[in-house]
N, C-alpha and C positions, 0 to 999 in steps of 0.2 A: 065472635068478631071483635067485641069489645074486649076481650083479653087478650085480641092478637095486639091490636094497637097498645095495649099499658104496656105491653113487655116490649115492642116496638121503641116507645116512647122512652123504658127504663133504662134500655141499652144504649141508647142513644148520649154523649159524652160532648162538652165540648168548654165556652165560655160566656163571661159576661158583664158592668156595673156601671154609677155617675161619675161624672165628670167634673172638674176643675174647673178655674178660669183659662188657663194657657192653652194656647191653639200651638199645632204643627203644623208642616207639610206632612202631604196624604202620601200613604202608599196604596195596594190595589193587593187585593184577598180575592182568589178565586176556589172556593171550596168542591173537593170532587164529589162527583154525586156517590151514593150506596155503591156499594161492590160487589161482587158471590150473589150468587143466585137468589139462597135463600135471604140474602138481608133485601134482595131485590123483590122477590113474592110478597114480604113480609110488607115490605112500603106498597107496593100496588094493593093488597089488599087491603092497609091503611086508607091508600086513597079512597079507596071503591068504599068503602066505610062511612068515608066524608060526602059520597057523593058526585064527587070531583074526578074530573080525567084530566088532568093539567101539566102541561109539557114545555118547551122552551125554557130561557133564560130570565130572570130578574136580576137587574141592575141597580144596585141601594149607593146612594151617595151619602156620606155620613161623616156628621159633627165631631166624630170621637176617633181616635188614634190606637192601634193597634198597642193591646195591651192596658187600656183603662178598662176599668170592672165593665162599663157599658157594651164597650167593644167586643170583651169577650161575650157575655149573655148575647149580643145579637146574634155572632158568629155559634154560641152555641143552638140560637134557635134558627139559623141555616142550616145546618148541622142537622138539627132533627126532620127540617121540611122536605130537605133531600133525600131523607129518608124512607122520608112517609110517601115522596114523589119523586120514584127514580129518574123519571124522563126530567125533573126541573132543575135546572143548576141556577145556585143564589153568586150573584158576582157583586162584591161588598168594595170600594173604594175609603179607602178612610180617610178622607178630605180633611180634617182639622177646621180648629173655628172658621176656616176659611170660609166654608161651604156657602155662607150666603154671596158671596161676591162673587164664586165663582160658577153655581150653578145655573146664573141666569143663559149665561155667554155660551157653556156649554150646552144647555137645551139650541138657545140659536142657532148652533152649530151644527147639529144634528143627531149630537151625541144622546143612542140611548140611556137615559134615565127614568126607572118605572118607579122608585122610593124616594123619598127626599126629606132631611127635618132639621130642625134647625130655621126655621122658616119664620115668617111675618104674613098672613092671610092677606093684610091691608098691601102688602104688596104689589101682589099679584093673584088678585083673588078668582082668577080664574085658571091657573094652576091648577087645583087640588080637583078630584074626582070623587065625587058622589061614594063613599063608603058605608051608606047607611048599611045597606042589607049584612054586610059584613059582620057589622057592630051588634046587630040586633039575630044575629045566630051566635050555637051554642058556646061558650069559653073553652079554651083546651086546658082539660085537666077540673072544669069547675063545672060537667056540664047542664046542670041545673039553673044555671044562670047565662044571661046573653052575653058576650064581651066586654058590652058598656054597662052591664050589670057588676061585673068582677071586676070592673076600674074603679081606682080611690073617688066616690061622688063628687069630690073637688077638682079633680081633672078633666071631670065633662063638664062640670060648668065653667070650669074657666076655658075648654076650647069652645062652649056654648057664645061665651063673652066675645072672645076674640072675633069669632065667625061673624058674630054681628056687629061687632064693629068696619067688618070689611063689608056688611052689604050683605053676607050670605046666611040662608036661611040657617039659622041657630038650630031648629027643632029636626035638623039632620044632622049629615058628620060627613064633612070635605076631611079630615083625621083626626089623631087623637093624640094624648099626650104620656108622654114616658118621662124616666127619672124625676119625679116629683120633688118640690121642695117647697120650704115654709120658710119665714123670717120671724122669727125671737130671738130674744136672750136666751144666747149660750153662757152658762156660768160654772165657774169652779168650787165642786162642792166641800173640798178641802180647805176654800178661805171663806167659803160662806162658816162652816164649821167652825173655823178660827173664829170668825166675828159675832158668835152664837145665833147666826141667823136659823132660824130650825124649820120658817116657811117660807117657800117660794112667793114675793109679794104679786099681788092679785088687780090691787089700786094703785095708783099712782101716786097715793101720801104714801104706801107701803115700801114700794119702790123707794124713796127717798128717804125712808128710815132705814132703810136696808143698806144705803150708802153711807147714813152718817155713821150705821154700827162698824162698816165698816173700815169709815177714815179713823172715827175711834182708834181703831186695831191697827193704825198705820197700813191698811191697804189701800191701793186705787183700788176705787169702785169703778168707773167702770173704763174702757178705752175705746178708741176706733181708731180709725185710717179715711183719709181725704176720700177715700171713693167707694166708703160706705156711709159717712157720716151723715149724710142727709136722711137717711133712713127713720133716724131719732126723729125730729121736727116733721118730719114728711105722716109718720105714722098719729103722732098727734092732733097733728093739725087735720088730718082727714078724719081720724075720731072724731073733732070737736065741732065738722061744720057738716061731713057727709060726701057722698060722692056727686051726686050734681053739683055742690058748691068749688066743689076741687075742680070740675072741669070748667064752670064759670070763672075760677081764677090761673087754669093753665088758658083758655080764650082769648083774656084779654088785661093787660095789665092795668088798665083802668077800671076792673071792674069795683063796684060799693065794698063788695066782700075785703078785698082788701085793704079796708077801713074797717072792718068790726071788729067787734070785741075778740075773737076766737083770734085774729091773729093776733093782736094783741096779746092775747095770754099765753099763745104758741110759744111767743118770744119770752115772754116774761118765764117760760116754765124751762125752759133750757137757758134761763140765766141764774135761774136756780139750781138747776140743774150742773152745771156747770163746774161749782164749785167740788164736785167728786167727780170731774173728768181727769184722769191721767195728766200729770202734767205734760207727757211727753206726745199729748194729743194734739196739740198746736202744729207740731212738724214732722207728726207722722206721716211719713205717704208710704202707700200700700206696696209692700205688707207687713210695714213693720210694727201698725199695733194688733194684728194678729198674730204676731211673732210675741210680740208683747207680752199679749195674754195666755200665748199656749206653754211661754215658758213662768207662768203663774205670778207674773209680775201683776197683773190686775184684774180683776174679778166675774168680770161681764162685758159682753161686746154683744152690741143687735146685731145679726146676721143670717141668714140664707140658712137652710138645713145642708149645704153644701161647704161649708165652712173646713167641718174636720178633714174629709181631705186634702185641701189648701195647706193645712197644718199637721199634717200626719205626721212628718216625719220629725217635727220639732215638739210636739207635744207627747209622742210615743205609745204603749198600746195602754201605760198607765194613769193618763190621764183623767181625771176625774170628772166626766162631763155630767154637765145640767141643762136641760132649757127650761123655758118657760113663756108663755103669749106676753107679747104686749099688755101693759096691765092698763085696766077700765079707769077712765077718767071721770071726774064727777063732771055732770052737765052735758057729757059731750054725748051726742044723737046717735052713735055708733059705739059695742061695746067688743069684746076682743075676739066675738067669731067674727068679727071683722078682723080677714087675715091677709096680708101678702104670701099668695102660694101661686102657681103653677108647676107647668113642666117644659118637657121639651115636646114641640108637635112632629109629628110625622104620620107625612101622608103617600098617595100613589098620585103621580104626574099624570094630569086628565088627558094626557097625550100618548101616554104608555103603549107599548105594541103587545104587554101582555098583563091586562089590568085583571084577570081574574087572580092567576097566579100570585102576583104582587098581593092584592088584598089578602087570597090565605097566608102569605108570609107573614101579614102583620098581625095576623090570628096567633100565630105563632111565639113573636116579638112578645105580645103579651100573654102566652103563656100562665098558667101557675108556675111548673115546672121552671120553664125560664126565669121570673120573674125572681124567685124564691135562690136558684143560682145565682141571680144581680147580687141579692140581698147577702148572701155568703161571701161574697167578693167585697163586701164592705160598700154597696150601691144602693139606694134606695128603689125600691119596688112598686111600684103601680099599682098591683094588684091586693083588693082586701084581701084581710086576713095572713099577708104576708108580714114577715115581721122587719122590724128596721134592724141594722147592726148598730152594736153597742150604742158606737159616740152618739148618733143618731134615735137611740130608741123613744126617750121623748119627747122628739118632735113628731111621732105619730099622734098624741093627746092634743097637741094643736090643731093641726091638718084636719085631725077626723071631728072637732069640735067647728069646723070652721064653716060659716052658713052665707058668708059672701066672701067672696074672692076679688085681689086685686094686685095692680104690681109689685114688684120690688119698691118701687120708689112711690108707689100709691096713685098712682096714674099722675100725680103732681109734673108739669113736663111744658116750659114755652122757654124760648128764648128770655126774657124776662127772669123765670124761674132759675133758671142757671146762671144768668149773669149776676141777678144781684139777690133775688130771695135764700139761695143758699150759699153764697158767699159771705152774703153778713148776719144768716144762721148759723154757718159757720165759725165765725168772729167772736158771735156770743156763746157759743158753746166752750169754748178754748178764751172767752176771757178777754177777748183782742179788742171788746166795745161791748154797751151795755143796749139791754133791751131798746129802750131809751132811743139810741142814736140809730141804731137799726132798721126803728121801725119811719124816722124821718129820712135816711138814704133812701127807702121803698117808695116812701112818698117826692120824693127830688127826681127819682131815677125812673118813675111810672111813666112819665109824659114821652121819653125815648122810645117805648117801645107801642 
C-alpha cells in the first residue's frame, strides 16, 4: 500500500513558491478532482492508507496571486490531495495582500472559508481551530517525523510566540507557518572581493572594518531605503538591552530605559556608522536602494530572506549573492541567534463546515514533496532538510543557527517609535543630525506621548 501511494504521489504534477511585497486583486482557481478510474482507485486507496474517508469541498483564501512560486506549490499540493481524495475538491481564491481586510467581512457574510493565512492571531484569536492532532501525525513524504517535526524549529516557535501573544495556548497549534524568512546582510561577493574582504564580519568592530576597506576601494558600503532602514538601529539596540527592555520602551515613552546608556550608544553607533552609508541613502525611498544595490552600486543592504525576488529582475540570475547574521555586539545581552525570522501563518477557520479535510490539506501544503517544488520555483521552504535556491542559500546558516526569534522590526513598535525614535535614527544614519541632537529631540518629544 505504501508503494501504491509513492507512485500516487510521483505522478502527481502541478505548482508552487515566496512571495514579494506587492499585493493584487484575486482571482478564483477551482482545481478538478482525479479522473479515469484508475487514478480514481489509486487516490481512495491512498486515502484508505491515511485512514481518512474525506469528501466535500475546501475553500483556501490566499495571500498569493496566481503564478508567484507560493501559488503554484499550494496549487500543486491541491493537486496531489485531489488525488489522494477523489470525492475532495480544493477551491483556492487568490486574494492578493488584500486577504487581511478582506476576509473578516467575508466570514460575516457567510461566505465559506475553511483556510486562511496571511493572518495576525492577536486579531482575532478565536478564528483559528485547534490543529494539534494534525501537527503531531506523520509528515508526508518524511514519515518518521510528525509535521511539526519536519518544520524549520524556527517556525514553531515563532507561531508558538505569536499564539501567546494573543492569549492562546502556545504548547498547541491554532496553525502554522510557511514561506520562511530571516533578516541579514545580503552582500555582493564581487565587491567584498574587490575590497580584499575574505571574511564575512562576525562583530560589529568587524562590520566596520569591512566598510572602511571598502570606502578605501571607492565602494558604498552599505545602502537601504526609507522602509527598511529601521532595521539597522532596531536590530542593535534590541541586542544591547533585550526583549523585556524593548517592550518596556515600545510601552511607554517615558520609560528610565530610554535614558540609558544602550540607547545612547544605539545612536552613537549609527553615527558612526553613518559615515559608509550610500550617499544616495538620504532620499532613497523604496525601491530604489535596492535597486541600488542589485545593480552593484553598494555592497550590503540588511534585509528579509525575501529580498531577491523584490530584485530579480534587475539583479539577474548572475548575481553574486552573500548573507550573513547581524554581527555580535560587545556588552550587548543578546548575541546573533538572536534573529528576525518568521513566516507566513496558515490555519483552518474554527467555523469550517469541513475541518477534517481542510487540516489533511495543510498536511499536504507542507509536504517534502511540495515543499522541495517551492524551493525549485526559487521559494523558500519550510521544511528541514530542504534546500534554499541560490540567492537564498545562505540564509539557511542563519535561520537554522537561530535560538530566539523576533520581528522584522524586533518587536520595537509605539507611536512614539515611529514618530520620532526613527525618524531621528534616521537622520543620523544619512547624516541629517548628530547622535548628540537626537538623542535631546527623544528627550523634548517624550512628554507628548
Amino acid at each position: 500500500m505504501k508503494k501504491m501511494l509513492a507512485l500516487c504521489l510521483a505522478l502527481t504534477m502541478a505548482l508552487g513558491t515566496l512571495a514579494g511585497c506587492s499585493g493584487a486583486a484575486g482571482s478564483s482557481s477551482s482545481a478538478a478532482a482525479a479522473s479515469g478510474s484508475a487514478a480514481a482507485d489509486s487516490a481512495s486507496q491512498s486515502g484508505e492508507t491515511a485512514g481518512k474517508a474525506l469528501s466535500g469541498k475546501v475553500v483556501y483564501w490566499s495571500m498569493y496571486n496566481e503564478g508567484e512560486p507560493e501559488a503554484m506549490a499550494i496549487q500543486k499540493a491541491a493537486d496531489m490531495f485531489m488525488e489522494d481524495y477523489p470525492d475532495c475538491e480544493v477551491e483556492i481564491q487568490w486574494t492578493g495582500r488584500s486577504n487581511q481586510d478582506i476576509v473578516g467581512p467575508a466570514l460575516e457574510g457567510g461566505e465559506q472559508i475553511d483556510i486562511l493565512d496571511n493572518f495576525s492571531y492577536e486579531v482575532s484569536s478565536d478564528r483559528y481551530l485547534d490543529i494539534t492532532d494534525m501537527m503531531e501525525s506523520p509528515a508526508l513524504g518524511q514519515e518518521d517525523m510528525t509535521v511539526a517535526e519536519s518544520l524549520l524549529p524556527v517556525l514553531n516557535q515563532y507561531n508558538a510566540q505569536s499564539q501567546a501573544k494573543a492569549g492562546l495556548d502556545e504548547d498547541k497549534y491554532y496553525g502554522l507557518q510557511i514561506a520562511p524568512w530571516v533578516v541579514g546582510f545580503f552582500y555582493n561577493k564581487d565587491l567584498f572581493e574587490q575590497a580584499g574582504i575574505t571574511e564575512t564580519p562576525t562583530t560589529w568592530d568587524e562590520l566596520l572594518d569591512a566598510c572602511q576597506k571598502l570606502k578605501d576601494a571607492g565602494i558604498n558600503a552599505i545602502t537601504c531605503d526609507d522602509a527598511y532602514m529601521t532595521m539597522i538601529p532596531n536590530n542593535y539596540l534590541a541586542r544591547m538591552v533585550g526583549v523585556d527592555t524593548v517592550a518596556a520602551l515600545s510601552a511607554s515613552a517615558s520609560d528610565p530605559a530610554w535614558q540609558s546608556d544602550e540607547v545612547k550608544q544605539t545612536f552613537e553607533a549609527m553615527e558612526e556608522l553613518s559615515q559608509y552609508m550610500s550617499p544616495q541613502t538620504a532620499t532613497n525611498k523604496y525601491p530604489a536602494g535596492q535597486q541600488e544595490f542589485a545593480l552593484g552600486e553598494a555592497a550590503m543592504y540588511l534585509n528579509a530572506s525575501w529580498m531577491p525576488s523584490e530584485v530579480a529582475d534587475t539583479a539577474g540570475d548572475d548575481f553574486p549573492w552573500g548573507f550573513f547574521a547581524y554581527p555580535d555586539i560587545e556588552g550587548a545581552v543578546l548575541d546573533s541567534t538572536f534573529v528576525p525570522a518568521g513566516g507566513v501563518p496558515l490555519a483552518v477557520y474554527s467555523g469550517s463546515p469541513n475541518p477534517e479535510a481542510a487540516k489533511e490539506f495543510l498536511r499536504y501544503v507542507v509536504s517534502k514533496e511540495v515543499q522541495d517544488y517551492l524551493a525549485e520555483q526559487g521559494g523558500a521552504p519550510a521544511t528541514v532538510g530542504s534546500q534554499w535556491p541560490d540567492a537564498r542559500a545562505e540564509c539557511t546558516e542563519v535561520i537554522n543557527a537561530a535560538t530566539q526569534v523576533t520581528s522584522s522590526n524586533c518587536d520595537l513598535k509605539s507611536d512614539f517609535v515611529d514618530a520620532v525614535f526613527t525618524i531621528e535614527m534616521n537622520k543620523v544614519l544619512t547624516q541629517q543630525t548628530t547622535a548628540e541632537q537626537a538623542l535631546e529631540t527623544l528627550d523634548s518629544e517624550a512628554a507628548k506621548y
